[in-house]
Backbone as ProteinMPNN parsed JSONL, in Angstrom:
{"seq_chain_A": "XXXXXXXXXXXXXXXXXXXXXXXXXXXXXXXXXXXXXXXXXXXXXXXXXXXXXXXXXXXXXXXXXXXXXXXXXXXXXXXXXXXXXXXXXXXXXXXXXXXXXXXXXXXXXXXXXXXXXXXXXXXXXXXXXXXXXXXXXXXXXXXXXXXXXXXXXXXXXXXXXXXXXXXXXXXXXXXXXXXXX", "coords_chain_A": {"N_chain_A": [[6.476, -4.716, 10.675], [8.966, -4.729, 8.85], [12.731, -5.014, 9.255], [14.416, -3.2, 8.073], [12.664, -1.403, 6.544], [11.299, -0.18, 8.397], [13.704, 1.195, 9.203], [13.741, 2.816, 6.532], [11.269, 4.299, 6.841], [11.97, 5.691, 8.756], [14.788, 7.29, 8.228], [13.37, 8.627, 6.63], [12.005, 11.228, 7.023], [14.019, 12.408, 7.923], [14.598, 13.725, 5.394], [14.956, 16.696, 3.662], [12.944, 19.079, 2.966], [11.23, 20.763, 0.33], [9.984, 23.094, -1.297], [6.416, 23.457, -2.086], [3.66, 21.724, -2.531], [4.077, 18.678, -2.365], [6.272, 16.179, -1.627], [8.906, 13.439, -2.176], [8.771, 10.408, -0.282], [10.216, 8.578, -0.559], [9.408, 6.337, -0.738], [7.719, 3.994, -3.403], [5.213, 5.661, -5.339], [4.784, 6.564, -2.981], [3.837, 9.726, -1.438], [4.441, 13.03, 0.069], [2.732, 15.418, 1.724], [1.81, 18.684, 2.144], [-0.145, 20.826, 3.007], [-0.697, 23.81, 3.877], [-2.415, 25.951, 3.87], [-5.209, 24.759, 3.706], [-4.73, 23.144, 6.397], [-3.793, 20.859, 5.974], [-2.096, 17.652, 6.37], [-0.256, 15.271, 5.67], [0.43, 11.687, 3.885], [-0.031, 10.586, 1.088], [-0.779, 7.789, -0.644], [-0.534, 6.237, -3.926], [-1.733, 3.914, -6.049], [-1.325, 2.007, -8.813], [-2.718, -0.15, -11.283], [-2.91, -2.203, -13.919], [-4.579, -0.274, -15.293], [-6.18, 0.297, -13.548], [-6.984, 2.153, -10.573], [-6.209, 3.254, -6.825], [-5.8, 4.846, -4.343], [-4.974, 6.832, -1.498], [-5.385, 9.172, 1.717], [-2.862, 9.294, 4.472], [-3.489, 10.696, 6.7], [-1.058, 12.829, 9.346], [-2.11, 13.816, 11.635], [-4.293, 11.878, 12.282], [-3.126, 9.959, 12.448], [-1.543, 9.825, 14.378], [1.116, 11.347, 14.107], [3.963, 12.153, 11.677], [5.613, 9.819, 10.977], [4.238, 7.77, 11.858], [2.305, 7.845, 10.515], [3.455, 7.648, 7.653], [4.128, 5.245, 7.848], [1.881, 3.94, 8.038], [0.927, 4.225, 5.878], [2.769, 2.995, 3.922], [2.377, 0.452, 4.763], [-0.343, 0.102, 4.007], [-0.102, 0.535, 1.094], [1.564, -1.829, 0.24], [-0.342, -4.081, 1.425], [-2.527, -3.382, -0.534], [-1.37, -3.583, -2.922], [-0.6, -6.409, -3.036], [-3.246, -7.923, -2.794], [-4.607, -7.148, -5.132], [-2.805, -8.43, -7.184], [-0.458, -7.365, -8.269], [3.066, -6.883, -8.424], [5.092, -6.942, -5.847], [7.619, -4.066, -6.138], [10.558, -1.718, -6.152], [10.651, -1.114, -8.797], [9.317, 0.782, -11.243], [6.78, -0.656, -13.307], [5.488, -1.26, -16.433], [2.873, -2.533, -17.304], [0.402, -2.447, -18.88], [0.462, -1.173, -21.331], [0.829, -3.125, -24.156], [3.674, -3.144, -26.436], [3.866, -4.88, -28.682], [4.252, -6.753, -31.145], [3.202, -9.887, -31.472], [1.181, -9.596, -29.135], [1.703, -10.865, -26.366], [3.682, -9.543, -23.385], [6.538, -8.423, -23.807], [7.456, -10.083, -25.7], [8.589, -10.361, -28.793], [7.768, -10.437, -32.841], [10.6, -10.295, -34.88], [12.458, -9.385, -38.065], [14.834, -11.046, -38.928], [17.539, -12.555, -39.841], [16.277, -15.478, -42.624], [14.017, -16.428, -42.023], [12.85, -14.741, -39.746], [12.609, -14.518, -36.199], [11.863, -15.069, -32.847], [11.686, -13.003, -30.283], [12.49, -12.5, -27.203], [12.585, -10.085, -24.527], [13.712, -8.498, -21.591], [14.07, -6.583, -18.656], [16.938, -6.427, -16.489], [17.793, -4.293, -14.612], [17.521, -1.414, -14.196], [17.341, 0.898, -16.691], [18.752, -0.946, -18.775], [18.853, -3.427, -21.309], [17.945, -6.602, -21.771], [17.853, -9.549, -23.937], [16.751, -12.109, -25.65], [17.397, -14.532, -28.52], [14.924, -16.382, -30.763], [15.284, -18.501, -33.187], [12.983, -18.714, -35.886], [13.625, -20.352, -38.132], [15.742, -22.717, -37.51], [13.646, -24.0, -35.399], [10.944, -23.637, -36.388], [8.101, -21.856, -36.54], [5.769, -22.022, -34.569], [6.965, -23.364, -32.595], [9.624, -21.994, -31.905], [7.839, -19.33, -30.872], [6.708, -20.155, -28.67], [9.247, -21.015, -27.05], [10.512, -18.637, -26.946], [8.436, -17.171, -25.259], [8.265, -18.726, -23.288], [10.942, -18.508, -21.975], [10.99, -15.369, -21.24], [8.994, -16.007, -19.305], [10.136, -17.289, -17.673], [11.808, -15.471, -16.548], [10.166, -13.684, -15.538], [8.457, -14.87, -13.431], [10.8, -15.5, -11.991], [12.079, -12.657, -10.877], [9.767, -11.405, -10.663], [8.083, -13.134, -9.022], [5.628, -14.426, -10.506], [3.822, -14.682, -13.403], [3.481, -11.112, -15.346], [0.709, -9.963, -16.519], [-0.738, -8.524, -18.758], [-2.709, -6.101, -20.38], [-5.288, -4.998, -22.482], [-4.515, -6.028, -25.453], [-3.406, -8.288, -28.14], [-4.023, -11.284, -28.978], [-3.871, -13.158, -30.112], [-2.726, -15.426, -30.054], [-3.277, -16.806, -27.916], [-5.203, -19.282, -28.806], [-4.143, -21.295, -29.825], [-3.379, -21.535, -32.197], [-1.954, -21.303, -35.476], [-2.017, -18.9, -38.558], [-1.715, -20.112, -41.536], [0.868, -19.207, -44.133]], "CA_chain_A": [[7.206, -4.111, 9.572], [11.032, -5.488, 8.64], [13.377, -3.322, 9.84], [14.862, -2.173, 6.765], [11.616, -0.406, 5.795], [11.713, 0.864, 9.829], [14.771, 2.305, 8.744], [14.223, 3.63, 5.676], [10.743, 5.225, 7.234], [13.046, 6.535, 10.126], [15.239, 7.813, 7.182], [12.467, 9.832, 4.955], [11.416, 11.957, 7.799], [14.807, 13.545, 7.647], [14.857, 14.532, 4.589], [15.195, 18.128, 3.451], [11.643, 19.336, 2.275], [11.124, 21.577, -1.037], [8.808, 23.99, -1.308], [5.283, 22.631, -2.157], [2.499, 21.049, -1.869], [4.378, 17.211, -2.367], [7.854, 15.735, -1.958], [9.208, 12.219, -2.149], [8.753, 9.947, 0.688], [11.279, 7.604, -0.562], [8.721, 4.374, -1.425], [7.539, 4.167, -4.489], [4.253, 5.516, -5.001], [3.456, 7.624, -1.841], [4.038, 11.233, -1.303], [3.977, 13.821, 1.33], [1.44, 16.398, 1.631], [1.947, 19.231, 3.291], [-1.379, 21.826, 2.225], [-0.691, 24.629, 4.682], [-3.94, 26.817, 3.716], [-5.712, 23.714, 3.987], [-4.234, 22.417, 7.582], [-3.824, 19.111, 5.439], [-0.205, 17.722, 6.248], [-0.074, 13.715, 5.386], [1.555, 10.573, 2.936], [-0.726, 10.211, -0.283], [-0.492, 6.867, -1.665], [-1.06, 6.09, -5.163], [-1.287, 2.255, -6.403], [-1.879, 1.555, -10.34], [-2.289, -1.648, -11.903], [-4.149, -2.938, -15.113], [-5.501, 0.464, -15.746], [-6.948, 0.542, -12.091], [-6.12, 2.988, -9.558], [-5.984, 2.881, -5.968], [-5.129, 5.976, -3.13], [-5.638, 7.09, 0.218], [-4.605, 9.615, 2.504], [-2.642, 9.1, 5.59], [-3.378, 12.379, 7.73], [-0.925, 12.897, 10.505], [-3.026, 13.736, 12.891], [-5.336, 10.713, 12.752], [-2.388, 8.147, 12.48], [-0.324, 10.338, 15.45], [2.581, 11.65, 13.867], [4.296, 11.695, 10.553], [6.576, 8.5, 11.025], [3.192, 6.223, 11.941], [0.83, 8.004, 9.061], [3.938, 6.827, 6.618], [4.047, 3.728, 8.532], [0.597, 3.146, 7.495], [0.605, 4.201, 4.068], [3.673, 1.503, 3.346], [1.71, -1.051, 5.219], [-1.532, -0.271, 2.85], [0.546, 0.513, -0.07], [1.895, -3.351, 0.235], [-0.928, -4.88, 1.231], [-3.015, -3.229, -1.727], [-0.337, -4.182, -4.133], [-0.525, -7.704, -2.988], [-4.467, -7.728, -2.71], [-4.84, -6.755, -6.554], [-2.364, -9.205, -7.62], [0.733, -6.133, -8.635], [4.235, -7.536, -7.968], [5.993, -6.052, -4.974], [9.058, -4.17, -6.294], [10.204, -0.179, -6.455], [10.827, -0.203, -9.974], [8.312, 1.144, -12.63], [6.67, -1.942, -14.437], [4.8, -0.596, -17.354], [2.381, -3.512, -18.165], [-0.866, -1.718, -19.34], [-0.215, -1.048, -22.659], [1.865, -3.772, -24.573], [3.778, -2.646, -27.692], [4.371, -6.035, -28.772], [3.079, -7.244, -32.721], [2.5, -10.984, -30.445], [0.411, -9.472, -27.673], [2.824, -11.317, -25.341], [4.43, -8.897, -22.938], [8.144, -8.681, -23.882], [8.077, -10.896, -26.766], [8.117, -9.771, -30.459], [8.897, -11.144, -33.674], [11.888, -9.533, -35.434], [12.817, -9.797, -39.152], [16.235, -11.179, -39.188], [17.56, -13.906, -41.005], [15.556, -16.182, -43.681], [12.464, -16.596, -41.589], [12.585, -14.12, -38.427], [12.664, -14.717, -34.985], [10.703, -14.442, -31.946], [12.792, -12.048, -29.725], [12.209, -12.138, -25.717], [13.585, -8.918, -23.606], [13.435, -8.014, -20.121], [15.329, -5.377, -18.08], [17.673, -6.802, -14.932], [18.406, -3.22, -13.835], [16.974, 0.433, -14.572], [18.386, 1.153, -17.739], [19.589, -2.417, -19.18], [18.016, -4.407, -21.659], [18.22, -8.14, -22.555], [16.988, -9.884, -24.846], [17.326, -13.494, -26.649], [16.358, -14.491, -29.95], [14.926, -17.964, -31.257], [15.088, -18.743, -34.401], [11.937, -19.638, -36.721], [14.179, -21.025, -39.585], [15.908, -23.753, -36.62], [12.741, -24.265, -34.72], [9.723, -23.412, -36.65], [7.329, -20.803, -35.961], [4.935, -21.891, -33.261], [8.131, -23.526, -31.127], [10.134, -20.261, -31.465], [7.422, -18.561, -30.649], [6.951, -20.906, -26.989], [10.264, -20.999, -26.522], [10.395, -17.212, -26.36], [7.509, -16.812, -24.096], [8.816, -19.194, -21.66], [11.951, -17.576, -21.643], [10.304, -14.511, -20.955], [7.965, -15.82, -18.136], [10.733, -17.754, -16.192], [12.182, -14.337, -15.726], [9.113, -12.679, -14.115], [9.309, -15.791, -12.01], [12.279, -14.91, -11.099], [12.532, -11.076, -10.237], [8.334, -10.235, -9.716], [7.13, -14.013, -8.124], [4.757, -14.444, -11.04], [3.489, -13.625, -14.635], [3.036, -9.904, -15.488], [-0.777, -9.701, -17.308], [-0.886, -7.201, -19.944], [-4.69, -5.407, -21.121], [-5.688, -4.344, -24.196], [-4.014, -6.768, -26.357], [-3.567, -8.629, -29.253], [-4.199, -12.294, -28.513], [-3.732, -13.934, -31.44], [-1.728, -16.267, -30.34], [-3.544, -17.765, -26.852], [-6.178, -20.384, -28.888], [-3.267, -22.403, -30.178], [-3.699, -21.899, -33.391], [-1.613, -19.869, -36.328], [-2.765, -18.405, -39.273], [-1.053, -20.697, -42.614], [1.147, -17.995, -44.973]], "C_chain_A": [[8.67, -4.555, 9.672], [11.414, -4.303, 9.008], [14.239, -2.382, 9.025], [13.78, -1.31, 6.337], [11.647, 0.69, 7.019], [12.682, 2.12, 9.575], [15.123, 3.367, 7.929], [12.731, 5.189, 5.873], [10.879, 6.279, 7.608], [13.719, 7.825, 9.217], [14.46, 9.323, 6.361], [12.111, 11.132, 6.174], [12.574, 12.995, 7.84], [15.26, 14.123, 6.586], [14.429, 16.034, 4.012], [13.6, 18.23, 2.389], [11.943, 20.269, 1.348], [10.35, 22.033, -0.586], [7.456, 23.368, -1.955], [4.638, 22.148, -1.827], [3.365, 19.199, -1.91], [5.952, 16.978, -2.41], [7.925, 14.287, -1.593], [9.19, 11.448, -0.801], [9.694, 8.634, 1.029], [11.223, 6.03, -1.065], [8.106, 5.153, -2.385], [6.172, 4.561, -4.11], [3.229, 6.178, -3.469], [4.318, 8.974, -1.528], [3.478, 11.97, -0.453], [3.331, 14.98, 0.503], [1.505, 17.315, 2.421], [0.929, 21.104, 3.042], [-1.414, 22.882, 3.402], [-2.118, 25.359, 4.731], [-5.263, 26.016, 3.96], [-5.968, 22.803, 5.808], [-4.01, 20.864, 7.095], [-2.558, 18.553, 5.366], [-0.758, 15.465, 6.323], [1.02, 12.938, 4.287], [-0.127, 10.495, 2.049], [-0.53, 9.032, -0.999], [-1.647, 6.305, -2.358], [-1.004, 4.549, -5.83], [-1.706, 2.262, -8.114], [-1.398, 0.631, -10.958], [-3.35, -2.152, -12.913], [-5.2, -1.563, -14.931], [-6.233, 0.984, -14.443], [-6.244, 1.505, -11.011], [-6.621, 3.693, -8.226], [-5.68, 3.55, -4.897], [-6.098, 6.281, -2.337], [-4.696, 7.762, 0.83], [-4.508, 9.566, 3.832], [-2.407, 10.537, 6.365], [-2.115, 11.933, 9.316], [-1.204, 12.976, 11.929], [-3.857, 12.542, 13.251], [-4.068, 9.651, 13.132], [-0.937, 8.272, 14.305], [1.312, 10.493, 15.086], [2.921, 11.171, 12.404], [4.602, 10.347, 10.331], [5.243, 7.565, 10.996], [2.728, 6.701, 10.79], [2.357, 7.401, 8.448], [4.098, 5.301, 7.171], [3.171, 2.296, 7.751], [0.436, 3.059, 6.349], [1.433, 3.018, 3.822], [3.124, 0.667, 3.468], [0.479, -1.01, 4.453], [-1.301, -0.489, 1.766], [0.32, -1.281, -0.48], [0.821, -4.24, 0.184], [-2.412, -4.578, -0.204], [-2.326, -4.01, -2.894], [-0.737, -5.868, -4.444], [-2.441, -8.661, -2.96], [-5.158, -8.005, -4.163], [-4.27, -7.752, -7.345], [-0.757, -8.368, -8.325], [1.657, -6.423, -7.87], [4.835, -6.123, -7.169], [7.046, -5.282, -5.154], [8.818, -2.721, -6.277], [10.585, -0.126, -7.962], [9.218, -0.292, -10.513], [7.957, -0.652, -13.485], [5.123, -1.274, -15.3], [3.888, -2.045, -18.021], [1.118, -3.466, -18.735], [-0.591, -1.63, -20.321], [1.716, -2.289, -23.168], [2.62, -3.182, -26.005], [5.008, -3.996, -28.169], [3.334, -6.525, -30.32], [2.625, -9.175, -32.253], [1.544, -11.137, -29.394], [0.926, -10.237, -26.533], [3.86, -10.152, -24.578], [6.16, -9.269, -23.024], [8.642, -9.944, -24.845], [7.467, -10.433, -28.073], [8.73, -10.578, -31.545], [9.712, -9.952, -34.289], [11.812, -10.292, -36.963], [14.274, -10.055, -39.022], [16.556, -12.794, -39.548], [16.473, -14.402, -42.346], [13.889, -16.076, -43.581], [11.701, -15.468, -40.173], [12.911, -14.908, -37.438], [11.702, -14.191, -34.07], [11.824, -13.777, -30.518], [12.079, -11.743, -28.248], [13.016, -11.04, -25.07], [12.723, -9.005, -22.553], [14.518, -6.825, -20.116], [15.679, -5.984, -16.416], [17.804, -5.677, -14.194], [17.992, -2.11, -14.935], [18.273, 0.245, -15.887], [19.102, 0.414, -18.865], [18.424, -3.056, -19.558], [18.592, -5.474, -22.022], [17.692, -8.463, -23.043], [18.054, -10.836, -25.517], [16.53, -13.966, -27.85], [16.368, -16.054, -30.145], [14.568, -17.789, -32.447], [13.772, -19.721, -35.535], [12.476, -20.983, -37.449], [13.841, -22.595, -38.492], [14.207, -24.187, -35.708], [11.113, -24.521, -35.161], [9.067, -22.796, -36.053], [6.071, -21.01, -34.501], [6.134, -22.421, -32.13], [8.955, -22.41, -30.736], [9.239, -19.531, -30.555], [7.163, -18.925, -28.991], [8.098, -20.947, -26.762], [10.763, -19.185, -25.747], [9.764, -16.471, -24.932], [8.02, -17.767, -22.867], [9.962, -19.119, -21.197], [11.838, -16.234, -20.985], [9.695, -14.466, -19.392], [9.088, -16.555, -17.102], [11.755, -16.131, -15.465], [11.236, -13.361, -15.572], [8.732, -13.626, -13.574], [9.578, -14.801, -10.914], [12.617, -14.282, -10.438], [10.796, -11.122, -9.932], [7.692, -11.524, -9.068], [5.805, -14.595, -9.132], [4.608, -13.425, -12.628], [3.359, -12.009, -14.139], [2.039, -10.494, -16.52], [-0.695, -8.733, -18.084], [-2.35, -7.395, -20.229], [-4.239, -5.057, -22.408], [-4.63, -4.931, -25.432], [-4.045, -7.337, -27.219], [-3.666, -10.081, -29.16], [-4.082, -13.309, -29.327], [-3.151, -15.363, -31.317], [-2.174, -17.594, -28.903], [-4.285, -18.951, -27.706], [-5.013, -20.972, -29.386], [-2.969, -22.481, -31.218], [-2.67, -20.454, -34.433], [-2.214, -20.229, -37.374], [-1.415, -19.208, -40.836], [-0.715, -19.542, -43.736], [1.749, -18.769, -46.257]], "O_chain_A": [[9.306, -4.648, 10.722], [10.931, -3.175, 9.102], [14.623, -1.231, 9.234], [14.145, -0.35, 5.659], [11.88, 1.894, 6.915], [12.572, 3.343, 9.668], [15.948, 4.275, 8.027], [12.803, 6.349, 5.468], [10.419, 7.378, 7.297], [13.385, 9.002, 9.349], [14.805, 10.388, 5.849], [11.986, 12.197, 5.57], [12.34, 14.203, 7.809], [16.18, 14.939, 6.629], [13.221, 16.263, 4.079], [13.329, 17.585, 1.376], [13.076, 20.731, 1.487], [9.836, 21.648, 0.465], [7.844, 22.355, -2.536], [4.695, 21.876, -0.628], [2.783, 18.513, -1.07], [6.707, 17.574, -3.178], [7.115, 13.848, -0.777], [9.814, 12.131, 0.012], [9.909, 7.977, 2.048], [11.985, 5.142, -1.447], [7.924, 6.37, -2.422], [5.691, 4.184, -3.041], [2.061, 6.258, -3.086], [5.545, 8.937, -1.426], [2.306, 11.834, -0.103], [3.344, 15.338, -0.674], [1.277, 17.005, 3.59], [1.44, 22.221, 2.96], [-2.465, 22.735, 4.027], [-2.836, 25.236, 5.723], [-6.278, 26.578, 4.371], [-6.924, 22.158, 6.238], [-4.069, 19.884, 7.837], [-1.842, 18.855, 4.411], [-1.506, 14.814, 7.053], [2.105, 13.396, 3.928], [-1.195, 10.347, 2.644], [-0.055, 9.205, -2.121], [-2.804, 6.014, -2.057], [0.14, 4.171, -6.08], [-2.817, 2.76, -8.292], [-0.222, 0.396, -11.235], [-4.507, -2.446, -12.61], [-6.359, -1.681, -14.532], [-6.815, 2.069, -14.43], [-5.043, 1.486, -10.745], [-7.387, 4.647, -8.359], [-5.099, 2.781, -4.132], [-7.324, 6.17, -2.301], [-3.505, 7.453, 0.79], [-5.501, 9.701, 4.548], [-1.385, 11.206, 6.521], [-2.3, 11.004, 10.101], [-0.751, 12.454, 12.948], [-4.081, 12.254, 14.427], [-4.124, 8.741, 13.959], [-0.137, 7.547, 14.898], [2.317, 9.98, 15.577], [2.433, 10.16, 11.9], [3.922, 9.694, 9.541], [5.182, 6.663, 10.161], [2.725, 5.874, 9.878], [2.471, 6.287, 8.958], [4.155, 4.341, 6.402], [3.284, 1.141, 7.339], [-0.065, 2.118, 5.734], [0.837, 1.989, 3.502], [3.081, -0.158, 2.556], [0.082, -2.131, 4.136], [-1.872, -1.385, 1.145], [-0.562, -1.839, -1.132], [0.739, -5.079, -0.712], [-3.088, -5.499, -0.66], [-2.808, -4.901, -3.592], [-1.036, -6.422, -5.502], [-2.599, -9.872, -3.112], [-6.033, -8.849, -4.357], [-4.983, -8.147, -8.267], [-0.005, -9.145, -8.914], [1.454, -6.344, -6.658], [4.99, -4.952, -7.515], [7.87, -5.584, -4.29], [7.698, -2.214, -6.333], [10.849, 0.999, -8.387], [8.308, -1.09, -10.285], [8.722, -1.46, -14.012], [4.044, -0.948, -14.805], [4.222, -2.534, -19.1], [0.679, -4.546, -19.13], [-1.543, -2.111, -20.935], [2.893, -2.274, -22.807], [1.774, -2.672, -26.74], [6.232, -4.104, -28.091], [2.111, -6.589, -30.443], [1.652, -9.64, -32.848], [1.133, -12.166, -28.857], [0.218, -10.051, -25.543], [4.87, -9.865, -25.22], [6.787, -10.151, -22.438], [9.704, -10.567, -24.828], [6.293, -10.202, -28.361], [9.774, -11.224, -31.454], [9.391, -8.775, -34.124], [11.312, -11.402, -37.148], [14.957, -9.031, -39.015], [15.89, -13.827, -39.486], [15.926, -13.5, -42.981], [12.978, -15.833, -44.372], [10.537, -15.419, -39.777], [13.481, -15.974, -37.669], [10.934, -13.247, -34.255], [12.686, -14.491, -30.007], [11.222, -10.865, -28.138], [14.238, -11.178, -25.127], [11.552, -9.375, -22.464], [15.323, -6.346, -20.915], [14.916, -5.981, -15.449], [17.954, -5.891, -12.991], [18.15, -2.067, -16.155], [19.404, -0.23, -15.981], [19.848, 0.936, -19.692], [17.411, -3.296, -18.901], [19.691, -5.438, -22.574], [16.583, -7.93, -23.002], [19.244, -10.742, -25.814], [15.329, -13.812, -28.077], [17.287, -16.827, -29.876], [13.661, -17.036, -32.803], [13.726, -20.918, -35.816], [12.052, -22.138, -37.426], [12.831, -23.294, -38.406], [14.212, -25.417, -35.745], [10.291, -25.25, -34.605], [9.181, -22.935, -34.835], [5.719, -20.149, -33.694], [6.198, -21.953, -30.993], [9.041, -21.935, -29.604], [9.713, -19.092, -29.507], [7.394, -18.07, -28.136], [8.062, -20.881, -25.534], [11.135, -18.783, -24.644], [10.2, -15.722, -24.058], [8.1, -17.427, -21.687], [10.202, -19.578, -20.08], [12.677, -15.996, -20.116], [9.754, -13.56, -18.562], [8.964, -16.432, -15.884], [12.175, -15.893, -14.333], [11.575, -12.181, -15.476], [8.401, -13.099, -12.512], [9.218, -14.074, -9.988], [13.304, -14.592, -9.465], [10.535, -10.815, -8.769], [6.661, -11.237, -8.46], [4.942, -15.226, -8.523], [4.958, -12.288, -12.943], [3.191, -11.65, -12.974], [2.4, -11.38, -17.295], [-0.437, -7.767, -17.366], [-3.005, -8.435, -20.299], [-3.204, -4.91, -23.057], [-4.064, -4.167, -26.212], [-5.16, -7.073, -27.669], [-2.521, -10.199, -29.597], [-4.287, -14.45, -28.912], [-3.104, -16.225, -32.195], [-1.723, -18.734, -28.791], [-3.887, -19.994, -27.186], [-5.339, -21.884, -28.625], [-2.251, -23.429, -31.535], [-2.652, -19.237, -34.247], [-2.814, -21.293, -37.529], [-0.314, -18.672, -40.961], [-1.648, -18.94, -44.267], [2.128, -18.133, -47.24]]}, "name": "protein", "num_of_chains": 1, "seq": "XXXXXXXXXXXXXXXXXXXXXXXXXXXXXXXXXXXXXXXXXXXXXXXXXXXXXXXXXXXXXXXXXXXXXXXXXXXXXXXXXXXXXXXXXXXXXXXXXXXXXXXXXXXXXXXXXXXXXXXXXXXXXXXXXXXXXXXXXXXXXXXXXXXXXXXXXXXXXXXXXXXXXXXXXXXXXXXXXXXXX"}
């Protein structure tokens, strides 16, 4: 385990518990357990990706001590994540349902100007969106529309190591082919 995660393990153990059955453990995705009436005291981790979903509990007692059971959960967490094909990161990536009229995660067209645009966003940081626009008029509609998407995909590259996949989509646009208006 790197020793920043060591640390931040080291870290979660002192933090100030709430009342309840669950409180934050500090990684994304796993949660303490502490079921008194039960004798059930562990880390709960939760994985979800493409609709699929993924948990297991790390009992204290079996793993010898809080610090190793979260130990273990991080170290399954991760290697689940990476198993499934679900980019390593702590933020939220919402790629199950697209709300995109392209079925392309994070690319839409827009009405603006003469002819539209095909409009790529991401988010660099919680809270912050970007987004660049190509122009149909200048480009024509199927190059806009690649130019977008591979604007798009060199930044999940970039930040997740690889496409994001989106389900339940609209596809219209993988055989190569558009529809003459």
């Amino acid at each position: 385990m790197p020793p920043e995660v060591q640390r931040e393990v080291n870290n979660s153990s002192r933090r100030r518990q709430t009342k309840g059955m669950a409180t934050s453990s500090g990684f994304k995705g796993i949660s303490r357990v502490d079921y008194v009436k039960r004798n059930s005291y562990g880390w709960y981790v939760r994985v979800r990706f493409k609709g699929e979903n993924f948990a297991k509990f790390f009992s204290d007692s079996v793993w010898g001590g809080r610090e190793s059971a979260l130990r273990e959960a991080v170290k399954w967490r991760d290697e689940t994540e990476k198993r499934i094909g679900k980019p390593r990161t702590d933020r939220v990536i919402n790629a199950a349902l697209v709300k995109s009229n392209t079925g392309v995660l994070g690319v839409q067209f827009i009405n603006v100007g003469p002819q539209g645009a095909y409009e790529a966003t991401w988010c660099p940081e919680p809270g912050k969106v970007s987004r660049t626009k190509v122009s149909v008029a200048k480009y024509g509609e199927w190059e806009a529309f690649q130019r977008a998407c591979r604007i798009r995909r060199e930044y999940e590259k970039k930040h997740f190591g690889g496409e994001l996949k989106a389900t339940g989509v609209n596809r219209q646009w993988e055989s190569g082919k558009t529809e003459e208006k």
